[in-house]
mmCIF file of the C-alpha atoms, coordinates in Angstrom:
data_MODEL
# 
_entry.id   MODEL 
# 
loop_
_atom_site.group_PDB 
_atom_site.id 
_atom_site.type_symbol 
_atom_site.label_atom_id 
_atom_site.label_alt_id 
_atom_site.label_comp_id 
_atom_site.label_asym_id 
_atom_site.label_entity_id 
_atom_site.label_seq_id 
_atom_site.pdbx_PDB_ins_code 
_atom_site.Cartn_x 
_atom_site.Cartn_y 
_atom_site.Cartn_z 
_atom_site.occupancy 
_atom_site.B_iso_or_equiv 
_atom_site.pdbx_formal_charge 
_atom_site.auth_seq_id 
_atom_site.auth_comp_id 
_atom_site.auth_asym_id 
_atom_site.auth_atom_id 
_atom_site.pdbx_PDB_model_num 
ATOM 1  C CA . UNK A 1 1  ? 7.116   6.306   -11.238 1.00 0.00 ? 1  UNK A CA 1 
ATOM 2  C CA . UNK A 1 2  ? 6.000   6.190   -14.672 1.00 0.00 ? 2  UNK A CA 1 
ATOM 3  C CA . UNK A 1 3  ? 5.236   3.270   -16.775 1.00 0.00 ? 3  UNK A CA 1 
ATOM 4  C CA . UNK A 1 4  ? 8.868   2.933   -18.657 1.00 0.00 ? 4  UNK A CA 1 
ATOM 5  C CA . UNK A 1 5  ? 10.218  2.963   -14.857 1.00 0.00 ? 5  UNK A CA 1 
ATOM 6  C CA . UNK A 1 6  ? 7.838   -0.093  -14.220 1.00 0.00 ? 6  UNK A CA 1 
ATOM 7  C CA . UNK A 1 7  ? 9.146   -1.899  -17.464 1.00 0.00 ? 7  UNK A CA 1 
ATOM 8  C CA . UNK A 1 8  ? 12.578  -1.180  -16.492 1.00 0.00 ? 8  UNK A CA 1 
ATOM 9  C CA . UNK A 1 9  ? 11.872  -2.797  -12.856 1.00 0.00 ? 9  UNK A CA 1 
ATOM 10 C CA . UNK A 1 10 ? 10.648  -5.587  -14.160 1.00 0.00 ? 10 UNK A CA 1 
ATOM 11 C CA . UNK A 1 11 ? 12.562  -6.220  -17.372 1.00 0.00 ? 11 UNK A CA 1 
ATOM 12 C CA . UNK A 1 12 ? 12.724  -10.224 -17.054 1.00 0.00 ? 12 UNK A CA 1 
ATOM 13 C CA . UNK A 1 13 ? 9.131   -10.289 -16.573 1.00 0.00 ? 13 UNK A CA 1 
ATOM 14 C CA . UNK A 1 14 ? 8.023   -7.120  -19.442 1.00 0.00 ? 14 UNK A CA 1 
ATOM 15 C CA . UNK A 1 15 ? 9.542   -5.461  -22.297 1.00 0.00 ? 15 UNK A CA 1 
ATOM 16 C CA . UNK A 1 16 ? 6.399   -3.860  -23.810 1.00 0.00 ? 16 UNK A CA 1 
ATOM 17 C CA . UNK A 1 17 ? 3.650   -1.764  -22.864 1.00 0.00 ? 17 UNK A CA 1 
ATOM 18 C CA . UNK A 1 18 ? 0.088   -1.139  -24.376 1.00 0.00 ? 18 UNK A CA 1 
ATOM 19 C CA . UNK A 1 19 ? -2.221  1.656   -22.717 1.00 0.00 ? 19 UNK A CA 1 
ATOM 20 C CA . UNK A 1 20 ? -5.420  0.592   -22.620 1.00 0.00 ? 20 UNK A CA 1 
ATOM 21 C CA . UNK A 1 21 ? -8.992  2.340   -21.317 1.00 0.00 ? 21 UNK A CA 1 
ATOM 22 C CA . UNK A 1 22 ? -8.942  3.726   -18.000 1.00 0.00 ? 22 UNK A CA 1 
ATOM 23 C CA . UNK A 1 23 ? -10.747 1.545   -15.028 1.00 0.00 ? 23 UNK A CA 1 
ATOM 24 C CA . UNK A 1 24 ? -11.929 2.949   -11.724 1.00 0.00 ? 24 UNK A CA 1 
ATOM 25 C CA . UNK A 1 25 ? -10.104 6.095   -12.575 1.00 0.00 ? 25 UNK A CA 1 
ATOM 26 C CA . UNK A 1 26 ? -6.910  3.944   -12.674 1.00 0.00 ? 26 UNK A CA 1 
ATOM 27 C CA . UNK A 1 27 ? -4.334  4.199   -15.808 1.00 0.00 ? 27 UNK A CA 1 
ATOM 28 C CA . UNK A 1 28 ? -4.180  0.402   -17.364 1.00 0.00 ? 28 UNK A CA 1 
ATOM 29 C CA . UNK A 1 29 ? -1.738  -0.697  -19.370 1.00 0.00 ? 29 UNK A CA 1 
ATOM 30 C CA . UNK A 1 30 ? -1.408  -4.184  -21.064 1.00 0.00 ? 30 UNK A CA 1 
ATOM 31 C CA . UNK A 1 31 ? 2.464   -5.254  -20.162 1.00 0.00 ? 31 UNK A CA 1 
ATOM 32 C CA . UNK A 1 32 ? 3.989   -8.473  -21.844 1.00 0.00 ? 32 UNK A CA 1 
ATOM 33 C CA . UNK A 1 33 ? 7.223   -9.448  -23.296 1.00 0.00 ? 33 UNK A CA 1 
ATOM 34 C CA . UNK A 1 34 ? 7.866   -8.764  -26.882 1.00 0.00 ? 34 UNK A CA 1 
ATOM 35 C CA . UNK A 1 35 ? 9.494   -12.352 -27.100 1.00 0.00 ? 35 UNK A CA 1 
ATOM 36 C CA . UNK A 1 36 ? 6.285   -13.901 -25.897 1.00 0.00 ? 36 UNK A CA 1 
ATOM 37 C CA . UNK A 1 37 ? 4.116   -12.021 -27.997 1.00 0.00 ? 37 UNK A CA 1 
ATOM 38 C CA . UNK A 1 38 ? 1.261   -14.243 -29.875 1.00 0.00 ? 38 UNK A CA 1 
ATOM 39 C CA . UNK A 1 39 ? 1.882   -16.642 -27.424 1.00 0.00 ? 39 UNK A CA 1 
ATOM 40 C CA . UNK A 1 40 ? -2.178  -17.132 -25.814 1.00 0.00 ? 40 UNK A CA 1 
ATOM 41 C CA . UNK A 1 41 ? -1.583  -18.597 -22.435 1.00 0.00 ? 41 UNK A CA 1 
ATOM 42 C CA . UNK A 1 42 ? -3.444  -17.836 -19.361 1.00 0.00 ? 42 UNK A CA 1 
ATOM 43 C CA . UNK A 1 43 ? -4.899  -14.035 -18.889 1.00 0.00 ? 43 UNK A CA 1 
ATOM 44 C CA . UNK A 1 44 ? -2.691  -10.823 -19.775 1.00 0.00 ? 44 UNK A CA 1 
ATOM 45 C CA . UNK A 1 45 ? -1.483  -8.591  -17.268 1.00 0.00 ? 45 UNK A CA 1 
ATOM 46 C CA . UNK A 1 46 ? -2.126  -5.587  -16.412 1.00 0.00 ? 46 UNK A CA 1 
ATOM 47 C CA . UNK A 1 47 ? -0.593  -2.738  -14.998 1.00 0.00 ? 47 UNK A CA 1 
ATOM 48 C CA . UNK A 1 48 ? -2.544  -0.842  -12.753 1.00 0.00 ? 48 UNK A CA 1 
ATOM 49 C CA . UNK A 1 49 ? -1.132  3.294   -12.027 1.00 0.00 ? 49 UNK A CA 1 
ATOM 50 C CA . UNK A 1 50 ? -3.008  5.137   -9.584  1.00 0.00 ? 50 UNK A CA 1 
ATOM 51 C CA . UNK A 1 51 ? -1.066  8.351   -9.859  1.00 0.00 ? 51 UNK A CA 1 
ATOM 52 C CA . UNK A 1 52 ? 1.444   7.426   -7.008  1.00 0.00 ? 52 UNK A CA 1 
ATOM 53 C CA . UNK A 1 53 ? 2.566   3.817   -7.507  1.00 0.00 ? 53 UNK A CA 1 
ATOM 54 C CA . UNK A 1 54 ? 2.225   1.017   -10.081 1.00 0.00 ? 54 UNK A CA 1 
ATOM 55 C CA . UNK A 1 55 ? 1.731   -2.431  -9.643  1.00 0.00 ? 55 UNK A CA 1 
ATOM 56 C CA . UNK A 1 56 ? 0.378   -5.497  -11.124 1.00 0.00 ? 56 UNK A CA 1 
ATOM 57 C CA . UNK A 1 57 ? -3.307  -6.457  -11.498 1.00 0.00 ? 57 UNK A CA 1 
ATOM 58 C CA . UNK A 1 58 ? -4.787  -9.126  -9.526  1.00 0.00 ? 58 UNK A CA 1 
ATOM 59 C CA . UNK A 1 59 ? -6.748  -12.048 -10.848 1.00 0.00 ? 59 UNK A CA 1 
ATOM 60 C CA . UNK A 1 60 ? -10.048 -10.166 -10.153 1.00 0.00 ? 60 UNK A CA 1 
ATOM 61 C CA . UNK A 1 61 ? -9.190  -7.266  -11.395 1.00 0.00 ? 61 UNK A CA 1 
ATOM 62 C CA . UNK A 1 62 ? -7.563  -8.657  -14.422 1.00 0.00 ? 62 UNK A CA 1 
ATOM 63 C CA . UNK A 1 63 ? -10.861 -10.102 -15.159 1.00 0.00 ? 63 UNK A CA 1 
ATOM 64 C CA . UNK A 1 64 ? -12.871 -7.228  -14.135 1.00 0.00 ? 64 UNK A CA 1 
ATOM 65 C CA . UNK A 1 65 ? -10.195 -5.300  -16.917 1.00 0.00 ? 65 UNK A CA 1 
ATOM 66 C CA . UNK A 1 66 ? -11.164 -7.904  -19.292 1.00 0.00 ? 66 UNK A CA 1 
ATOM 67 C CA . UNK A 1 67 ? -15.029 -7.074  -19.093 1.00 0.00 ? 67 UNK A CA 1 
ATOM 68 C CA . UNK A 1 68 ? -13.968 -3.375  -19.866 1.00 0.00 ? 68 UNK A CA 1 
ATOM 69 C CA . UNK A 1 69 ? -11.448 -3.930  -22.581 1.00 0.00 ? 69 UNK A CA 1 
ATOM 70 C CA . UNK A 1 70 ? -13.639 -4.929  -25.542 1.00 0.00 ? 70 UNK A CA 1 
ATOM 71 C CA . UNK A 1 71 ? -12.721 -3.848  -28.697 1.00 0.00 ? 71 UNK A CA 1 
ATOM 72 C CA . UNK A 1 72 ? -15.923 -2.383  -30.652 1.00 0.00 ? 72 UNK A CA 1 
ATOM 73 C CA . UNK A 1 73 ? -17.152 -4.142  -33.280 1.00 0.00 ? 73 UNK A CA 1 
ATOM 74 C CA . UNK A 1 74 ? -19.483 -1.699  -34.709 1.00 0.00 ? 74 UNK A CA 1 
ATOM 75 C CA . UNK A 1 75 ? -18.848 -0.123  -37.864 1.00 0.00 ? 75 UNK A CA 1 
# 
């Protein structure tokens, strides 16, 4: 399955796609709906691919991803 497979699964739910930084040697990508977008409620999601199957984040690891997925400041 790849991540535009995902999407396509779950097209009521996500329309868009962001990869972010690996975690736990997982591939993350930040999923949302493009007619949502700037809308700031409650904590992104997150798809989590292991290589074989991809699924949504839980709320611990969505927060765990969070800690990660910092932009850098320094310039």
């Amino acid at each position: 399955m790849t991540i535009q497979d995902f999407i396509g699964e779950h097209s009521a739910d996500f329309d868009t796609y962001e990869v972010r930084p690996d975690w736990h040697g997982n591939k993350i990508y930040s999923v949302w709906l493009k007619s949502n977008e700037g809308a700031c409620v409650g904590y992104p999601q997150y798809a989590i691919d292991n290589g074989k199957t991809i699924r949504l984040s839980t709320i611990e690891e969505t927060i765990a991803i969070m800690e990660t997925d910092i932009p850098s400041t320094d310039d």
